[in-house]
MARKOLRO-182384 format. One line per field, with one value per residue: residue number from 1; x, y, z of N, C-alpha, C in turn; residue in three letters. Coordinates in pm, 1 decimal. Layout:
MARKOLRO-182384
pos NUM,...
nc1 X,...
nc2 Y,...
nc3 Z,...
cac1 X,...
cac2 Y,...
cac3 Z,...
cc1 X,...
cc2 Y,...
cc3 Z,...
code Ala,...
This chain:
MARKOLRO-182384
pos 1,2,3,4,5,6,7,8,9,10,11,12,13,14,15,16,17,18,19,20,21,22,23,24,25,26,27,28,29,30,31,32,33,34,35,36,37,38,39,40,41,42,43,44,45,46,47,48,49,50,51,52,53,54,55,56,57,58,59,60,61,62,63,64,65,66,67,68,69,70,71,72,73,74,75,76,77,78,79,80,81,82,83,84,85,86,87,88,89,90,91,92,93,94,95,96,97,98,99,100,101,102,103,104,105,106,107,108,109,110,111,112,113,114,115,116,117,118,119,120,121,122,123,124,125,126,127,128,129,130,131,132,133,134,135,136,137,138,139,140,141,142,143,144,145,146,147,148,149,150,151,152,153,154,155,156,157,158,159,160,161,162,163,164
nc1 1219.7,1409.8,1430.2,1497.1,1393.9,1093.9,741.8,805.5,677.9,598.1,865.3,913.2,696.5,835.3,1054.0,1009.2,879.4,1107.4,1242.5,1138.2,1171.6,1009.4,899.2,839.6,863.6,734.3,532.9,488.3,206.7,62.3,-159.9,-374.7,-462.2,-684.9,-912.3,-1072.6,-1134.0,-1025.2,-759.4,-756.9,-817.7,-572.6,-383.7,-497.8,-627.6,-884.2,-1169.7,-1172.5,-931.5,-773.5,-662.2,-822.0,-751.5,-905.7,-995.2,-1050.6,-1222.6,-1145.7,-1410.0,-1327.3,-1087.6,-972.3,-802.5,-635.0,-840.2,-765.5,-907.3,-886.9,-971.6,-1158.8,-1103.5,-1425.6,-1573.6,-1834.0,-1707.6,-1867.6,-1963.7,-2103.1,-1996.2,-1717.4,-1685.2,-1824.1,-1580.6,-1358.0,-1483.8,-1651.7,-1690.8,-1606.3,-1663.5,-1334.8,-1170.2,-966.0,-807.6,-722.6,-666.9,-426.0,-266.5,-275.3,-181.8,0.4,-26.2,-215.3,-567.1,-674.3,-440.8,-326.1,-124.8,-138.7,71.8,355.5,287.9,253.4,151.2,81.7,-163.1,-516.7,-520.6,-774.5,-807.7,-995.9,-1146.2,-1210.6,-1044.6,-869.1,-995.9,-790.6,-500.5,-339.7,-304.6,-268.6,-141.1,-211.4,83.1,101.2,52.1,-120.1,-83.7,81.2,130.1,165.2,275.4,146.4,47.4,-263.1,-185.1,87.9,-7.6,-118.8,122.7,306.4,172.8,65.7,-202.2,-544.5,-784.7,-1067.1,-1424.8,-1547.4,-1725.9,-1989.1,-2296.6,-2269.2,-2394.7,-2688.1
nc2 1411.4,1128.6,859.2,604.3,650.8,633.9,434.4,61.7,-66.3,197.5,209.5,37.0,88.4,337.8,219.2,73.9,235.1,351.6,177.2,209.5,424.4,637.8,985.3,1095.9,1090.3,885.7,1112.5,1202.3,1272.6,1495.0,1346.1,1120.8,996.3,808.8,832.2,918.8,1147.8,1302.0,1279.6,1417.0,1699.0,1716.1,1756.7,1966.0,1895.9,1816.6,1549.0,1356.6,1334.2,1157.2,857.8,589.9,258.6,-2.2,-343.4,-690.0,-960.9,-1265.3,-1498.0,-1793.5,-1856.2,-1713.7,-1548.4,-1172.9,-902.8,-595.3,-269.9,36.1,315.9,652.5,891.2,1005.2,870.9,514.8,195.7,-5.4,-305.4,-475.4,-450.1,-467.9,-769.5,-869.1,-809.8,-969.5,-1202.2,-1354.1,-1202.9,-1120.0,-958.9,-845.6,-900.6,-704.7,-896.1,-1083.6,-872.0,-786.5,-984.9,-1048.0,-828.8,-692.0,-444.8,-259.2,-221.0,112.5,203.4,82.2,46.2,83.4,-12.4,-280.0,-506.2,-776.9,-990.0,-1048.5,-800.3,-909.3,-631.9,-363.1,-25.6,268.2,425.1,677.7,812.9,932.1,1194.9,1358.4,1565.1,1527.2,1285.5,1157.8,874.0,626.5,522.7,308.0,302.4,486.5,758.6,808.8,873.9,936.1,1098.6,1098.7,1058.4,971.7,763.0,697.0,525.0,302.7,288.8,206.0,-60.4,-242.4,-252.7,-304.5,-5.9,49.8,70.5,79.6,212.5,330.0,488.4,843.3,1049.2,1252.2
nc3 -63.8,-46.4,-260.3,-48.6,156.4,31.7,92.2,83.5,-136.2,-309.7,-386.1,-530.4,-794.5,-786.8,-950.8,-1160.4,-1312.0,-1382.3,-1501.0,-1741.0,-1850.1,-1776.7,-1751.7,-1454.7,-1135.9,-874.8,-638.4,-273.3,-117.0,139.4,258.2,298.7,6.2,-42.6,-154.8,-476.9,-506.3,-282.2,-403.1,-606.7,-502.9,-365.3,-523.7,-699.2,-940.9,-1128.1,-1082.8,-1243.4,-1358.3,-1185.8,-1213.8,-1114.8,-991.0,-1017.5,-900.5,-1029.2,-941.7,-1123.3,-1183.5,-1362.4,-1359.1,-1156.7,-1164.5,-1117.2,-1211.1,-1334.0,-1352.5,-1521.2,-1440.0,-1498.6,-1288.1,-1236.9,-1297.9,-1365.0,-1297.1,-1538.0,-1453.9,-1642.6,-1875.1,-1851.1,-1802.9,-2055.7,-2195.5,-2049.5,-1957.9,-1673.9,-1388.3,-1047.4,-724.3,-572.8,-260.7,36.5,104.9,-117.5,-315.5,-244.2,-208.1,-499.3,-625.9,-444.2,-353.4,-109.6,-115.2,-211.8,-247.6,-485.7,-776.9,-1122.5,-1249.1,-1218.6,-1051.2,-847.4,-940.6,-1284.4,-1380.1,-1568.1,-1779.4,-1774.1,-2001.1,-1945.7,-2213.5,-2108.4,-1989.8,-2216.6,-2228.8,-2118.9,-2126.3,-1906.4,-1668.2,-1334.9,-1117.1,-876.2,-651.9,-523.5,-270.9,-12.2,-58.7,-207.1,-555.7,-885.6,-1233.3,-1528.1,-1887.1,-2057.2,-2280.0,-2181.1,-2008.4,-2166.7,-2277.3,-2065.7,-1992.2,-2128.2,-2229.4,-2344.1,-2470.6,-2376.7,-2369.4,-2085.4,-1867.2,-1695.4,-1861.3,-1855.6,-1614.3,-1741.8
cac1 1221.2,1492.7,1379.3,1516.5,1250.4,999.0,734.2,871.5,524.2,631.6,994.2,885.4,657.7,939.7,1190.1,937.0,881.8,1235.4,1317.5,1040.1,1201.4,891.0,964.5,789.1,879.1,608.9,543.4,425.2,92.2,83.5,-252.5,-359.2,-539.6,-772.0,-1048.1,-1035.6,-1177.1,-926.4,-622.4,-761.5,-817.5,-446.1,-309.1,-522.1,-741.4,-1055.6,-1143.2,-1169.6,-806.9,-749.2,-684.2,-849.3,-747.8,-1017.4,-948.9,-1169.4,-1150.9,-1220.2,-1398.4,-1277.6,-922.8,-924.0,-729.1,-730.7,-873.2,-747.0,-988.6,-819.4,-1066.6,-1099.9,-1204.1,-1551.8,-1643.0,-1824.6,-1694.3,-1957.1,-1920.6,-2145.7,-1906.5,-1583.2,-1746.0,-1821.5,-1401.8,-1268.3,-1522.8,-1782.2,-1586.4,-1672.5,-1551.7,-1216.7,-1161.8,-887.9,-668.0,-692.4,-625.7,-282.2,-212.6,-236.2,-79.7,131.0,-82.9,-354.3,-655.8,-654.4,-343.4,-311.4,-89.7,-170.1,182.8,452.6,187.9,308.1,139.1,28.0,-324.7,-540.6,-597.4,-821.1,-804.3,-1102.9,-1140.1,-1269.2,-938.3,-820.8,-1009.8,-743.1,-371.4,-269.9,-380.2,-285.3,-261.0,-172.0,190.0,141.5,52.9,-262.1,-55.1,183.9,104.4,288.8,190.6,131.1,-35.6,-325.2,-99.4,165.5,-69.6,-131.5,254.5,343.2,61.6,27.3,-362.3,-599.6,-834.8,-1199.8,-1549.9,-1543.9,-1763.5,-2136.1,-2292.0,-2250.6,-2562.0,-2697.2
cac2 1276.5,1088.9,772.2,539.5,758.6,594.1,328.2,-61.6,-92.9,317.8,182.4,-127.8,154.7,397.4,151.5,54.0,382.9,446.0,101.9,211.2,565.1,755.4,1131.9,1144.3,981.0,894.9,1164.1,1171.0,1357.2,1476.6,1343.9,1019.9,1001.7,711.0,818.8,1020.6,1287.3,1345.8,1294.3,1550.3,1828.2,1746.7,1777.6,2053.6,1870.1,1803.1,1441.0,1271.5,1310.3,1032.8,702.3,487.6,113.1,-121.2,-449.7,-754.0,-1093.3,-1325.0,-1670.4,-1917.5,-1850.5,-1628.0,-1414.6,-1064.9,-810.0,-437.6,-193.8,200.1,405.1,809.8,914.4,1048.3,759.4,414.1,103.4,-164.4,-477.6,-604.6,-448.3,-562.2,-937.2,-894.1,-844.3,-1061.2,-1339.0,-1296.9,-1140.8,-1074.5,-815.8,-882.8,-845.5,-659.4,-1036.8,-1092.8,-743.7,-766.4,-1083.3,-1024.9,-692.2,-638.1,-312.3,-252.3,-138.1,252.3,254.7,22.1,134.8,31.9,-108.3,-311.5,-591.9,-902.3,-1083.4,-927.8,-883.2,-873.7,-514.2,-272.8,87.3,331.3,509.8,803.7,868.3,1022.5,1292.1,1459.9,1552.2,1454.6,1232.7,1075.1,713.3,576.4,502.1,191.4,349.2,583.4,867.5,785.2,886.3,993.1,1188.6,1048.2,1077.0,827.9,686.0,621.4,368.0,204.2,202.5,62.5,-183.9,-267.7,-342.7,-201.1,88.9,-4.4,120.6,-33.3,272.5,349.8,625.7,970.3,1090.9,1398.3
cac3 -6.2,-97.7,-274.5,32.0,279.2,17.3,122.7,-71.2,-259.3,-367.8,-453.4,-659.3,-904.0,-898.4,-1075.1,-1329.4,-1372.6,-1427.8,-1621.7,-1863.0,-1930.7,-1759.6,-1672.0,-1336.4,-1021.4,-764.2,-522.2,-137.0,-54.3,279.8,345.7,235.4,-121.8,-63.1,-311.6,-625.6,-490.0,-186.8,-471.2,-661.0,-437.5,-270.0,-633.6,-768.3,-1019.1,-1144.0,-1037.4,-1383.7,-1416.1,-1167.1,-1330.0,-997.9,-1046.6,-980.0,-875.3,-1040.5,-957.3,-1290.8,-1209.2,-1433.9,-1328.3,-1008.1,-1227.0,-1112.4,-1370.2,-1341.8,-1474.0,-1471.2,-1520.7,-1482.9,-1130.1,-1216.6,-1348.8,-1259.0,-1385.7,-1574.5,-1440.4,-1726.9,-2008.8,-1831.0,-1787.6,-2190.2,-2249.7,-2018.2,-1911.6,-1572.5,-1217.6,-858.2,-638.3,-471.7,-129.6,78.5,85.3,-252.7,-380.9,-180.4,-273.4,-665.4,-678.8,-397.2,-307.8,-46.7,-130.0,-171.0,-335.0,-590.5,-882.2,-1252.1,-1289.5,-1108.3,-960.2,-732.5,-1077.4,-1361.1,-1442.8,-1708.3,-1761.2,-1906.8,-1950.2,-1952.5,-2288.0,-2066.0,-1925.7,-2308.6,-2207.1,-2087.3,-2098.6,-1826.1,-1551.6,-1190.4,-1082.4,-756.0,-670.4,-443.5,-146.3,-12.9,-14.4,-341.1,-680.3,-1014.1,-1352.7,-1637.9,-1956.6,-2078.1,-2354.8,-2118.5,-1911.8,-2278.3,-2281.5,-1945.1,-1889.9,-2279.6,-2214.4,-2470.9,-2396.1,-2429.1,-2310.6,-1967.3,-1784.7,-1706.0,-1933.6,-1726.5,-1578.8,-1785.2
cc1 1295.3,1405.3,1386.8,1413.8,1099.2,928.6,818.5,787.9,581.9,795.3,998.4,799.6,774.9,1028.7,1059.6,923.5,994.7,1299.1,1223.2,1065.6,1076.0,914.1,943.1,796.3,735.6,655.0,473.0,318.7,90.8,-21.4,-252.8,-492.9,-641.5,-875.7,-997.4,-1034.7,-1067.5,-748.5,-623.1,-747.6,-658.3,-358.1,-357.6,-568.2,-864.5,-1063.3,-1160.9,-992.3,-713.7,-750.7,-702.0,-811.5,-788.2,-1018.3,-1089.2,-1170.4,-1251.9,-1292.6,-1376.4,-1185.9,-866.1,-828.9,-765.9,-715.1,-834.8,-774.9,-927.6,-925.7,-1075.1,-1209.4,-1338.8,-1635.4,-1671.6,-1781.1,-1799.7,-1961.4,-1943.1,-2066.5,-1793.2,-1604.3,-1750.7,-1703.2,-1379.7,-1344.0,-1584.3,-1650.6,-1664.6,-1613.8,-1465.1,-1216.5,-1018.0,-738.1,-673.4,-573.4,-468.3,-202.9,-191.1,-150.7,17.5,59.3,-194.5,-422.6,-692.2,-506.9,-243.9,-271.4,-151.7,-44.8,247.5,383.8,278.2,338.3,67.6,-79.4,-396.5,-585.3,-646.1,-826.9,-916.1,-1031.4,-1164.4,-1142.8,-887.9,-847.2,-953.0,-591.9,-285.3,-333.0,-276.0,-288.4,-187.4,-17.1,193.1,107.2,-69.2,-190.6,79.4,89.0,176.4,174.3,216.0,65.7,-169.9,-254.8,40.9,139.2,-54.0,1.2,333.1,243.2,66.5,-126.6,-369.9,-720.0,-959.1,-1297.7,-1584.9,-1641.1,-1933.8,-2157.5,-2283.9,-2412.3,-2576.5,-2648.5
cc2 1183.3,908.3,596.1,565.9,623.4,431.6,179.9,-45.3,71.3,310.8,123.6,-13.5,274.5,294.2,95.7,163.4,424.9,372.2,128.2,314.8,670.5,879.7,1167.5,1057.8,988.2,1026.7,1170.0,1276.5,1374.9,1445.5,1233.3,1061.2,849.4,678.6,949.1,1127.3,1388.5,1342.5,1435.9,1681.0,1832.9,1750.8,1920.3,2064.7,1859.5,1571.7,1337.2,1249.9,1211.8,925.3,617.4,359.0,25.4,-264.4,-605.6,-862.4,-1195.7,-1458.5,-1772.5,-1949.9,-1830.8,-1595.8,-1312.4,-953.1,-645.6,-371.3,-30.4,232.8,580.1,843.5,974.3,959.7,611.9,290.9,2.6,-241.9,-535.2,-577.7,-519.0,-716.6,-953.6,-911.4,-962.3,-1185.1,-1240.5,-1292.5,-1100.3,-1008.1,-928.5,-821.1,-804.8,-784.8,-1027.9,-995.6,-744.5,-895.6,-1082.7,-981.0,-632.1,-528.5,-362.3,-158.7,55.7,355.2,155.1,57.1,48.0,-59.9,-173.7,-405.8,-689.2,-1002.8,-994.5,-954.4,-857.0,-727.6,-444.5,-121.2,181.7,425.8,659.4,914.3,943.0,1161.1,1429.3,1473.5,1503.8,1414.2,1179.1,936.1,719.4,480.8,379.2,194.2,442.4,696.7,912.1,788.1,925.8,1062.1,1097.5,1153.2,939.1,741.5,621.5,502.5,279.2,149.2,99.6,-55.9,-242.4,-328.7,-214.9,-110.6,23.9,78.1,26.7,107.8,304.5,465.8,737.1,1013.6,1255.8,1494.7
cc3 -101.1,-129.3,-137.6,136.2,254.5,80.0,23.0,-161.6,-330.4,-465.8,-526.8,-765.1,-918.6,-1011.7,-1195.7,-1388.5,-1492.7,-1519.1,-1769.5,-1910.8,-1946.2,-1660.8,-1541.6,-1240.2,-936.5,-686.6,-402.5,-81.2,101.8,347.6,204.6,121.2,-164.1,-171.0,-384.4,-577.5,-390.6,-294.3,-536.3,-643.7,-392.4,-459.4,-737.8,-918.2,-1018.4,-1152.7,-1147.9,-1434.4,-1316.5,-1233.2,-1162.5,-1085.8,-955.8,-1012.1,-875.8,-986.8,-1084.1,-1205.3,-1202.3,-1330.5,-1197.8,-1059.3,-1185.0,-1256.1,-1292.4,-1431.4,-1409.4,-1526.2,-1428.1,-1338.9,-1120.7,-1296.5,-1310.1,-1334.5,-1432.8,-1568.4,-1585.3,-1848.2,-1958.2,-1862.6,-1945.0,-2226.7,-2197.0,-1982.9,-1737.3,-1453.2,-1093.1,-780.7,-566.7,-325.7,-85.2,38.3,-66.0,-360.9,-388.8,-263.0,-421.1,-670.7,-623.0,-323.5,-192.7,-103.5,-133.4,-225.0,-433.7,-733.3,-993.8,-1300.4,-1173.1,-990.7,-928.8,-895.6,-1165.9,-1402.5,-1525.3,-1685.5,-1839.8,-1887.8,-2041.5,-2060.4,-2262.0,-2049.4,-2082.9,-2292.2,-2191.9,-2127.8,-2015.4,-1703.1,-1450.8,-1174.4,-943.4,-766.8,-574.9,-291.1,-116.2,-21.7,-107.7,-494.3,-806.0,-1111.6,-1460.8,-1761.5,-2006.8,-2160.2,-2294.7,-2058.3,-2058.9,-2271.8,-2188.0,-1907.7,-2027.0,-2263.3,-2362.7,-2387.9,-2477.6,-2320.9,-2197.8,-1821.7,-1840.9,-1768.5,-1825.1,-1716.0,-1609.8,-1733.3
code Unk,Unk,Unk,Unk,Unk,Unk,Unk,Unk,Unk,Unk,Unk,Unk,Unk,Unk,Unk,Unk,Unk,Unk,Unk,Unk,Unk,Unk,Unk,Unk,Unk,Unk,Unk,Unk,Unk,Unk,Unk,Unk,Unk,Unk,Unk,Unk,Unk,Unk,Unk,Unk,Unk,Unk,Unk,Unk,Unk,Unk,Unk,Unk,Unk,Unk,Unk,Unk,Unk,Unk,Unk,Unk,Unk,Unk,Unk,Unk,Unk,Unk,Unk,Unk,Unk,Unk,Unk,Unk,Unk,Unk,Unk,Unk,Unk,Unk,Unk,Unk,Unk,Unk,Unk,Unk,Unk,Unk,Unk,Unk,Unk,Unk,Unk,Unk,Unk,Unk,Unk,Unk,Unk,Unk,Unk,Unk,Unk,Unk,Unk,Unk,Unk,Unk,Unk,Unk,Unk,Unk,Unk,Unk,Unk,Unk,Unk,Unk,Unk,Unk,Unk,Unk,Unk,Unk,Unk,Unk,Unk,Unk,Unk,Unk,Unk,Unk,Unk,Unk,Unk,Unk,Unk,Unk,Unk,Unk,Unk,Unk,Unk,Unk,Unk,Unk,Unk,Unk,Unk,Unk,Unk,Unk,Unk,Unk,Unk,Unk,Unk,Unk,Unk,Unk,Unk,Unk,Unk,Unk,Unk,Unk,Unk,Unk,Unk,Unk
């Protein structure tokens, strides 16, 4: 699929992709990847190696907050609220409106506006992880140090302990 095929929201994270000098273009699942769990199985992981990006809204500001964190994991409101200041779930308008994305496939980079973001220390876990390319059904490869590099957030303890 020739990059012209791709959705816009899928075309706007390839070129960051590609102005940032990252080896892996988005590619097109043939079934949509709404939740972690459905990316995983259509990619042939284990569902921690999703990077989901969870969409906050701040407050003060109505800044939105983007928390990545590793698909088998839940995010802490009350640690995020400790980094950045207190948030409330966003809704479908919002989401779009920040980042450009709908809900479900919300990449980590390449937002409408950019937002504050944080990225789950969980996600080191692995070699290589998954995020969402803009689209339910768009994703790319990464590594976790690449998100550090394209998003420049810092990685912090932003997830609930795991249940024994």
């Amino acid at each position: 699929m020739g990059d012209a095929q791709l959705p816009e929201s899928v075309q706007r994270v390839a070129r960051a992709l590609q102005d940032n000098g990252h080896p892996h273009t988005p590619v097109m699942l043939d079934d949509a990847a709404r939740t972690a769990q459905q990316a995983a199985d259509a990619l042939g992981i284990r569902v921690g190696q999703i990077a989901k990006s969870i969409i906050f809204r701040r407050k003060a500001d109505d800044a939105a907050v983007l928390v990545i964190t590793s698909g088998d994991r839940r995010v802490d409101e009350k640690k995020v609220d400790a980094i950045v200041g207190k948030t409330g779930r966003a809704d479908a308008d919002f989401v779009k409106a920040k980042t450009g994305y709908s809900i479900g496939g919300v990449s980590p980079i390449a937002h409408a506006s950019p937002p504050v973001t944080l990225i789950d220390r969980e996600l080191f876990r692995f070699e290589e992880i998954w995020a969402a390319a803009g689209h339910p059904h768009g994703v790319f490869k990464l590594r976790p140090q690449d998100l550090e590099r394209l998003t420049g957030a810092p990685v912090a303890d932003v997830v609930q302990e795991p249940a024994p």
